[in-house]
MDAnalysis code that builds the backbone (N, CA, C; Angstrom):
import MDAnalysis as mda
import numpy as np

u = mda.Universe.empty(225, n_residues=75, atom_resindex=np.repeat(np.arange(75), 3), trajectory=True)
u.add_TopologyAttr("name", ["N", "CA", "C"] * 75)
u.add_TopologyAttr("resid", np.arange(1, 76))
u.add_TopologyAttr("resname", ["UNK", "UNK", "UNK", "UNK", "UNK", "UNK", "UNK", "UNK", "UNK", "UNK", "UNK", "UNK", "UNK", "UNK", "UNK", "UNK", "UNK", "UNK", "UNK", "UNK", "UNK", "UNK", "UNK", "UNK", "UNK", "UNK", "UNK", "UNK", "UNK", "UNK", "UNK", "UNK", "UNK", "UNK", "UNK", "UNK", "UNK", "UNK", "UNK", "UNK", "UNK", "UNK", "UNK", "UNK", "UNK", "UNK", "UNK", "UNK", "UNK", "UNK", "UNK", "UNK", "UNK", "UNK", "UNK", "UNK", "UNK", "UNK", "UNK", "UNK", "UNK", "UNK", "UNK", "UNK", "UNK", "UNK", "UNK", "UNK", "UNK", "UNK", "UNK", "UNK", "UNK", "UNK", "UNK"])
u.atoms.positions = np.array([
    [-9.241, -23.921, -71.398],
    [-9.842, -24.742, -72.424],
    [-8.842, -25.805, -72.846],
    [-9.250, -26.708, -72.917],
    [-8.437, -28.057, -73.168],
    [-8.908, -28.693, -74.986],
    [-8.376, -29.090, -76.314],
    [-8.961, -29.498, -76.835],
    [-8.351, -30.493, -77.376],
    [-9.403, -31.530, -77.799],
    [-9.050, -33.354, -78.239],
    [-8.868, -33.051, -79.462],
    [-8.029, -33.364, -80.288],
    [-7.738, -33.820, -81.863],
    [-8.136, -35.572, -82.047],
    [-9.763, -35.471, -82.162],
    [-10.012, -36.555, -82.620],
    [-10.379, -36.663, -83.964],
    [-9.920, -36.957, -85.106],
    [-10.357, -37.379, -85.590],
    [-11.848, -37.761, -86.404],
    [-12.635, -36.598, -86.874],
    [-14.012, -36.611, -87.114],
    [-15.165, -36.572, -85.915],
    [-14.202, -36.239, -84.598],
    [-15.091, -35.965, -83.097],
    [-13.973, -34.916, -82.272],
    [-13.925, -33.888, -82.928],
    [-13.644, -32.923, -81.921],
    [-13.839, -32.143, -80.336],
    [-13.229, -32.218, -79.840],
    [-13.777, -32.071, -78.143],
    [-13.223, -30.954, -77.830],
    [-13.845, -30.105, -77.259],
    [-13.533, -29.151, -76.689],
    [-14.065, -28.751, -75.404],
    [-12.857, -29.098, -74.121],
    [-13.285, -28.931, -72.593],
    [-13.161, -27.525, -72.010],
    [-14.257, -26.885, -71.347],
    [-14.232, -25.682, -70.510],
    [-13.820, -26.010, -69.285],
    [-13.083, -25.988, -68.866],
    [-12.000, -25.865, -67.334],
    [-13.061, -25.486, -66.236],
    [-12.912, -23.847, -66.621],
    [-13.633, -23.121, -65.504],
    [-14.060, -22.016, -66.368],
    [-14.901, -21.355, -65.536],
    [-15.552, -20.039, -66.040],
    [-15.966, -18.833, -65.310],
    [-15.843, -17.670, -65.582],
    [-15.587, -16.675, -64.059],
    [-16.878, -15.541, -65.160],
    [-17.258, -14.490, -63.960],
    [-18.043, -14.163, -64.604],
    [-16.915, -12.485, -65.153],
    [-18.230, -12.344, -66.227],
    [-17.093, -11.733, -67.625],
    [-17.623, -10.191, -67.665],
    [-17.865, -9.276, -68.758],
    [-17.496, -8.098, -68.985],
    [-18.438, -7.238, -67.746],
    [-19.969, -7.930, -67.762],
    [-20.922, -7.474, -67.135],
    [-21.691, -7.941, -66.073],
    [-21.339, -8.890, -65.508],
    [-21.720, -9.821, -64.217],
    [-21.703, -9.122, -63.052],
    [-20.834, -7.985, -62.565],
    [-20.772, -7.019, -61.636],
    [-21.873, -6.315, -61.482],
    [-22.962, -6.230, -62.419],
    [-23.876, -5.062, -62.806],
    [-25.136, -5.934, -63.107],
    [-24.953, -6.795, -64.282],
    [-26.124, -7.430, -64.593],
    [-27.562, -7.611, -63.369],
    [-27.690, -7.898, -62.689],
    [-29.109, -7.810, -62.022],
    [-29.788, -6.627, -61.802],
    [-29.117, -5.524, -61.674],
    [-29.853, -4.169, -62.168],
    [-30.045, -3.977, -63.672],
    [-29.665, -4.168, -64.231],
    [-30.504, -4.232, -65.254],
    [-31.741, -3.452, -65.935],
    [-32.733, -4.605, -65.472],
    [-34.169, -4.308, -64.969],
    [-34.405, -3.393, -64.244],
    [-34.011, -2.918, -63.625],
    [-33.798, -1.062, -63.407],
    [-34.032, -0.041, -64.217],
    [-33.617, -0.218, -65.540],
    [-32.942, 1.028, -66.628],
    [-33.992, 0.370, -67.928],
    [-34.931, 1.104, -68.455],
    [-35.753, 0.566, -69.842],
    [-34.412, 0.264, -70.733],
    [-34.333, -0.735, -71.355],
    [-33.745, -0.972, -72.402],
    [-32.410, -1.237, -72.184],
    [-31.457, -0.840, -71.055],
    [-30.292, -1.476, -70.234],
    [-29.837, -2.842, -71.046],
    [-30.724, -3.553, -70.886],
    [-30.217, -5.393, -71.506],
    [-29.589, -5.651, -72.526],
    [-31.145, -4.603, -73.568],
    [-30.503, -4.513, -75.339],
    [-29.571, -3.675, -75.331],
    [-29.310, -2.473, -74.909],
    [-28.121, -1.859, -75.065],
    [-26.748, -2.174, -74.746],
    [-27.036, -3.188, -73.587],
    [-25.766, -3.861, -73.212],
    [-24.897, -4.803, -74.200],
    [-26.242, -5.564, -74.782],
    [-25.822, -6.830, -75.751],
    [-25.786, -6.330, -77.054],
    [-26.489, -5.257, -77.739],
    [-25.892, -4.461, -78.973],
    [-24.155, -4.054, -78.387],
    [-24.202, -3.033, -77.100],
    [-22.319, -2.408, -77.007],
    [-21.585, -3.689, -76.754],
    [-21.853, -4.690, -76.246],
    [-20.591, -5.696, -75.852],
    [-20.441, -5.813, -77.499],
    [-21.255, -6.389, -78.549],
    [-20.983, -7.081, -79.648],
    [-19.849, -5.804, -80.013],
    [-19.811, -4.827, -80.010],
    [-18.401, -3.570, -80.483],
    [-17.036, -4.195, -80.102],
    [-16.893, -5.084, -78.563],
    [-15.798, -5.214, -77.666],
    [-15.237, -6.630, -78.126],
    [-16.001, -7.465, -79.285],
    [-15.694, -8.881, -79.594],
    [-14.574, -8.769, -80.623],
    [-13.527, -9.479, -80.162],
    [-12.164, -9.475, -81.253],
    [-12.897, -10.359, -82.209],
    [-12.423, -10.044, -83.414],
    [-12.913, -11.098, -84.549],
    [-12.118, -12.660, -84.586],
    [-13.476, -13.316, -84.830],
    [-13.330, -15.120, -85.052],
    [-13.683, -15.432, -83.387],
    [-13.746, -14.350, -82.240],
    [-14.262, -14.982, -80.908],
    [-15.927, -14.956, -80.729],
    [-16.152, -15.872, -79.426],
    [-17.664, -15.478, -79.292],
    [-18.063, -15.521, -78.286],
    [-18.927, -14.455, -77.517],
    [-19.192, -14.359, -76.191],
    [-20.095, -15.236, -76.086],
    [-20.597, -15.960, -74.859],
    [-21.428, -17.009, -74.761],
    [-21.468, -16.623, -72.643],
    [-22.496, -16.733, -72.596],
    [-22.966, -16.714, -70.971],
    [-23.264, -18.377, -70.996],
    [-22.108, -18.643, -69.731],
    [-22.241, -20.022, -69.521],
    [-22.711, -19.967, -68.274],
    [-23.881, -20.548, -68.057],
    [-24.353, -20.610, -66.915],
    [-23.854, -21.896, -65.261],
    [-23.546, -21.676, -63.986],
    [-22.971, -22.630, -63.484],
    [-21.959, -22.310, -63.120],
    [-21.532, -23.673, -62.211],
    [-19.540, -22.959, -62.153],
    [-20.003, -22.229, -60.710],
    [-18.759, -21.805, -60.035],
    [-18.507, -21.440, -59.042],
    [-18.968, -20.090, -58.710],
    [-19.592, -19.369, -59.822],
    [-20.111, -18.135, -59.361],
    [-21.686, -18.103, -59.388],
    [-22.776, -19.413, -59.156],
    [-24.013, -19.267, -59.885],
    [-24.755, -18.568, -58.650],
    [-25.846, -17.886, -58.985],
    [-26.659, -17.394, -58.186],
    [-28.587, -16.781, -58.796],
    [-29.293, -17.093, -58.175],
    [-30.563, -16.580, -58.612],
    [-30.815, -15.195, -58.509],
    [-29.363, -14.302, -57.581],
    [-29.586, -12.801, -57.788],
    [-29.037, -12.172, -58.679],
    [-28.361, -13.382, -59.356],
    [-28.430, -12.329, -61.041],
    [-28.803, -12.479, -61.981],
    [-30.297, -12.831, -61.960],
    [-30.913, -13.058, -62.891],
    [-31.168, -11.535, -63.701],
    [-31.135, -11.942, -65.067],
    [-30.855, -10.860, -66.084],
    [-31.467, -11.294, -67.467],
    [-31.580, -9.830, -68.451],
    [-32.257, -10.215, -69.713],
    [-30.447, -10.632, -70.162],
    [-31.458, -11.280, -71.661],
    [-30.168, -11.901, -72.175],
    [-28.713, -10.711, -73.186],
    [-27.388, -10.987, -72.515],
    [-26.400, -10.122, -72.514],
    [-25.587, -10.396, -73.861],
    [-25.151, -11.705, -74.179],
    [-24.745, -12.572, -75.304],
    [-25.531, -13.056, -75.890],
    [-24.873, -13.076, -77.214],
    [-25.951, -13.772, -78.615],
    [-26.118, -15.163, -78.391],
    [-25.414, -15.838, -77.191],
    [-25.276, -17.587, -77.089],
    [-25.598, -17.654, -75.753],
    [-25.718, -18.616, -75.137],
    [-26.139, -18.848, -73.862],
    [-25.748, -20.600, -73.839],
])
């Protein structure tokens, strides 16, 4: 992460992005009733305070076989 001290326009650049706690697993999922919500209720336990998980979609790992319910409160 790179960030600009502008002046009343703050910038903040994402570099790169790799996939994170649950990307190994995520497309099964949909396998397991309720898997998704349970995932995205236990990750919120694993968040240090003042951070925020966010699924950024793109980037060098994208694919349509892992499509998944939603894991993070942001997207």
């Amino acid at each position: 992460v790179q960030i600009a001290d502008r002046p009343g326009d703050p910038l903040v650049v994402l570099n790169r992005s790799y996939g994170g706690v649950s990307f190994s697993f995520t497309r099964f999922t949909q396998l397991f009733d309720g898997l998704g919500e349970r995932l995205l209720a236990d990750t919120d336990a694993l968040v240090p305070e003042g951070a925020v998980l966010a699924e950024v979609t793109g980037g060098p790992v994208t694919s349509n076989l892992n499509l998944h319910a939603r894991l993070t409160p942001y997207e």
